[in-house]
C-alpha positions as CSV (number, residue, x, y, z in Angstrom):
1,X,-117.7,29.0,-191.7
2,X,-116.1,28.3,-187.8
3,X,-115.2,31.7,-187.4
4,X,-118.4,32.9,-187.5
5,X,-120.2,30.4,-185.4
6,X,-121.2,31.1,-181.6
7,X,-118.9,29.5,-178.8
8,X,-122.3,29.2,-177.1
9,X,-125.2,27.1,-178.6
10,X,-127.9,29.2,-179.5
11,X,-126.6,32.3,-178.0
12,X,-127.8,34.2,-181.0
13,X,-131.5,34.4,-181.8
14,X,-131.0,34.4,-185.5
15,X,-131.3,32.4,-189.1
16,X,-127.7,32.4,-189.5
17,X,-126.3,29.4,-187.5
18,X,-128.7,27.7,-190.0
19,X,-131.2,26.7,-187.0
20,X,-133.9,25.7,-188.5
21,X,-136.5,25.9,-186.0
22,X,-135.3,29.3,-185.1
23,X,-136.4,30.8,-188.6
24,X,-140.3,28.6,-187.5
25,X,-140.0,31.1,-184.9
26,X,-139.4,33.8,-186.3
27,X,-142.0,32.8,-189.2
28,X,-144.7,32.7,-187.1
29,X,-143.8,36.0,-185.0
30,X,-143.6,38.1,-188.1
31,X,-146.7,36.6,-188.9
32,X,-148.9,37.6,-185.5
33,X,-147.0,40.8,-185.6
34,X,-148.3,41.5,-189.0
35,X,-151.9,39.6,-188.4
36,X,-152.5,41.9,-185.2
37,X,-151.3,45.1,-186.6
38,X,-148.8,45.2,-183.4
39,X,-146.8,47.8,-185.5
40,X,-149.1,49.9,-186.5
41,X,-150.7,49.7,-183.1
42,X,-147.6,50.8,-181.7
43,X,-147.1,53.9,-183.6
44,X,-150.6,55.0,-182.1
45,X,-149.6,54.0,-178.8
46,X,-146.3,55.9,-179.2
47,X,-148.3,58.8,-180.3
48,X,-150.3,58.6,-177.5
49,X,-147.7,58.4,-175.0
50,X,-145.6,61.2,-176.3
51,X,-148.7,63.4,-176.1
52,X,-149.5,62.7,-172.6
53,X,-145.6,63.2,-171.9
54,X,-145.7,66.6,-173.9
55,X,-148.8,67.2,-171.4
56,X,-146.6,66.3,-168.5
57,X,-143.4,68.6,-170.3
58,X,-145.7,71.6,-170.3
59,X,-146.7,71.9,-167.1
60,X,-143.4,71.0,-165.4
61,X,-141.4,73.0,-167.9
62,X,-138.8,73.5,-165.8
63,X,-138.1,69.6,-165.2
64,X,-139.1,67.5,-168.0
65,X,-138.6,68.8,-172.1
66,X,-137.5,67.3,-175.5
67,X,-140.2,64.3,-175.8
68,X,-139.0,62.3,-178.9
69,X,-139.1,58.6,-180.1
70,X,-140.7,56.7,-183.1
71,X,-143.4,54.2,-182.4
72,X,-143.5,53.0,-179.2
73,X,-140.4,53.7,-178.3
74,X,-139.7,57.0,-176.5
75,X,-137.4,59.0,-174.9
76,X,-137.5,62.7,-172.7
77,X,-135.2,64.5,-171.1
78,X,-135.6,65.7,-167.4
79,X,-133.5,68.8,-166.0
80,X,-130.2,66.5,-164.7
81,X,-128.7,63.4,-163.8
82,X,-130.3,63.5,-160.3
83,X,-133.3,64.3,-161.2
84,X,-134.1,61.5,-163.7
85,X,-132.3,59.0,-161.0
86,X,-134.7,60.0,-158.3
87,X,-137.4,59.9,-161.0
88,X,-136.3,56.2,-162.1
89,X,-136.3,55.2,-158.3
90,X,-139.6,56.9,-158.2
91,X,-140.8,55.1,-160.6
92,X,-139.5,51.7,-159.6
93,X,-141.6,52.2,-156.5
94,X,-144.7,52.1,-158.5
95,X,-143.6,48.7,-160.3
96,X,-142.6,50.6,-163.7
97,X,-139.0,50.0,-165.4
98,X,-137.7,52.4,-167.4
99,X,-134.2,52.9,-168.6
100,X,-131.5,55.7,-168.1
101,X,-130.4,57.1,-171.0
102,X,-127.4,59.7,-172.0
103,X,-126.8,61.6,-169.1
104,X,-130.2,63.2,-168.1
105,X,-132.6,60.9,-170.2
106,X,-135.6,58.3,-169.7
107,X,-136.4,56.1,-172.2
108,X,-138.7,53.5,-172.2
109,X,-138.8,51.1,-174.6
110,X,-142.2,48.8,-174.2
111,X,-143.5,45.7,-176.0
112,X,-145.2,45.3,-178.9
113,X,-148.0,44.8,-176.6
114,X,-148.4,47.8,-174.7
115,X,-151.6,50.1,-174.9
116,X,-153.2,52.8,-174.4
117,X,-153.7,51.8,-171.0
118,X,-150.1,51.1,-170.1
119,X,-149.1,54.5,-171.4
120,X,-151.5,56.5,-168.9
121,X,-150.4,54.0,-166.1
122,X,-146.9,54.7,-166.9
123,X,-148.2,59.0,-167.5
124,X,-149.7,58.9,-164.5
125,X,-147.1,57.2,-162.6
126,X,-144.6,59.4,-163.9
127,X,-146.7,63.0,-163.2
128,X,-146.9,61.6,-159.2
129,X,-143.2,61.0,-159.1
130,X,-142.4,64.3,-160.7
131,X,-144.8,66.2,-157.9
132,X,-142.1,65.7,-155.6
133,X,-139.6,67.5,-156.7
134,X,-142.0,70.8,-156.7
């Protein structure tokens, strides 16, 4: 039906405007994602970063608390609005992107891709930045 159709051609990523090679795509996405285990791989690498950030929480108490997410993607709090937007700019220093989020959040929401690795770069990264506000 024309009322539901984009003004822009392929401006939505999805089966509906009956693009065919868009649902190929997709096909053969679901079908790595599923072959690699990228889900499941990212609930352990979600785990794993939400412990190191519960690491980081505990021993700066006073600046960083409520670590939460689901798989890979994860969220904390830091003490207020200045503190996680000096943190961010911190962060951006060390090549890392992460996203502002409410009004005293971080959340960082990786690829289906990102590892163990990434996670302690990003842990680590973030543990330097928060040293200078002590």
């Amino acid at each position: 039906r024309e009322e539901y159709r984009s003004a822009v051609a392929d401006r939505l990523y999805n089966g509906f405007n009956g693009d065919a090679v868009n649902l190929l795509q997709l096909n053969k996405i679901s079908q790595i994602i599923s072959q690699q285990g990228l889900l499941k791989r990212s609930d352990l690498v979600g785990d794993f970063l939400r412990n190191n950030l519960d690491s980081i929480a505990s021993s700066n108490g006073d600046l960083v608390s409520n670590v939460r997410g689901t798989g890979s993607l994860t969220a904390f709090s830091l003490k207020d609005q200045k503190t996680r937007d000096a943190t961010l700019g911190a962060l951006k220093q060390y090549g890392i992107y992460a996203h502002a989020s409410g009004a005293d959040s971080i959340r960082v929401r990786p690829s289906l891709t990102f590892s163990e690795h990434h996670a302690t770069v990003f842990s680590d990264r973030l543990d330097q930045s928060l040293k200078t506000f002590k």
